[in-house]
Residue, then its C-alpha position, 0 to 999 in steps of 0.5 A: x186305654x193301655x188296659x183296654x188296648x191290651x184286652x182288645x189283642x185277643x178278641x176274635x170277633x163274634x161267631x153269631x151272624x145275623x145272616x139268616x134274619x136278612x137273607x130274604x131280603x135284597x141288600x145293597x153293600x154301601x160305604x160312606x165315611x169309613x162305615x161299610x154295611x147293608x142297605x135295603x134295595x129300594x128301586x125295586x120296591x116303588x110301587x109307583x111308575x117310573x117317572x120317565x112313563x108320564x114325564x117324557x120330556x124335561x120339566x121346563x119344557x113340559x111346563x112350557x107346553x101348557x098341556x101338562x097334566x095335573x097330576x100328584x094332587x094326592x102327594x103333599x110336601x110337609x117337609x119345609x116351607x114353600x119359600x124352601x122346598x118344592x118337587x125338584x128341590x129333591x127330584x131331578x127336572x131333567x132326568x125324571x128317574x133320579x133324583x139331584x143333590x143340592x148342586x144338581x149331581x144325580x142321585x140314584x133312588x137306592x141312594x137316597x140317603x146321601x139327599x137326606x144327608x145335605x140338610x139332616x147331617x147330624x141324623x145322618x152322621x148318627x145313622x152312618x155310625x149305627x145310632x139314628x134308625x133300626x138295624x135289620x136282623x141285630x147287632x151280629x154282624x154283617x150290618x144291615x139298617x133301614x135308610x131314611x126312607x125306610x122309616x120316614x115318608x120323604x114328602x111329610x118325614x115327622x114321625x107322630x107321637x105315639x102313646x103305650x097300647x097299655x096307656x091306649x087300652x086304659x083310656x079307651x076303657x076309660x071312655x066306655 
């Protein structure tokens, strides 16, 4: 460690920057754990409504009324079992444009990683250091990733195996 330590006083960082392979693209600057880097804005990239266009009201009251629209029908959550998840395990019921952590604090959409953090802690301390999802523009400085989002569907996250376009082109060579 002493010779490491040593060869370590004299370095001056490096003089690339991956500045102009993200600078079309609109960042946020994040900390969290004693890791500070880039993350895409998401709010401004939902291409849905706002929730609060249709939810006017907080969920239970609309669900009181009996008249609430049946909506999301094309949306299907294949995140956990019925018994543990359902919409406002994640989106907050009284505040329809944000969602809520665990213990009901809001979370902001361009946040959301910290949600995903509450029960995939061990993805987001690897994600935190650098090693769980793709950096944005390499590895020069400043430090940009995806989120979570970025890459995962929240409502169904599994990401399907894939096979080689090699391995795919062969067999379909194959089949004719």
């Amino acid at each position: 460690m002493d010779k490491i330590e040593g060869e370590g006083k004299s370095y001056k960082g490096v003089s690339v920057s991956s500045e102009s392979y993200i600078d079309h693209i609109k960042t946020m600057e994040i900390t969290t754990g004693e890791h500070t880097f880039l993350i895409p804005e998401r709010k401004s990239k939902i291409k849905s409504y706002k929730c609060t266009e249709c939810h006017a009201k907080p969920l239970k009251e609309m669900q009181l009324t009996g008249s609430a629209k049946k909506a999301h029908w094309d949306i299907g959550i294949v995140h956990a079992d019925k018994n543990t998840m359902n919409c406002i395990s994640c989106h907050n019921g009284d505040v329809m444009d944000e969602l809520k952590s665990l213990t009901g604090n809001p979370i902001d959409f361009n946040n959301s990683y910290i949600l995903c953090s509450q029960c995939h802690t061990k993805q987001f301390k690897d994600w935190e250091g650098g090693a769980h999802g793709k950096r944005i523009g390499g590895w020069a400085p400043p430090r940009a990733a995806l989120t979570c989002v970025n890459c995962h569907n929240p409502h169904d996250p599994h990401i399907a195996s894939k096979w080689p376009v090699r391995y795919n082109s062969v067999k379909a060579e194959e089949r004719k």
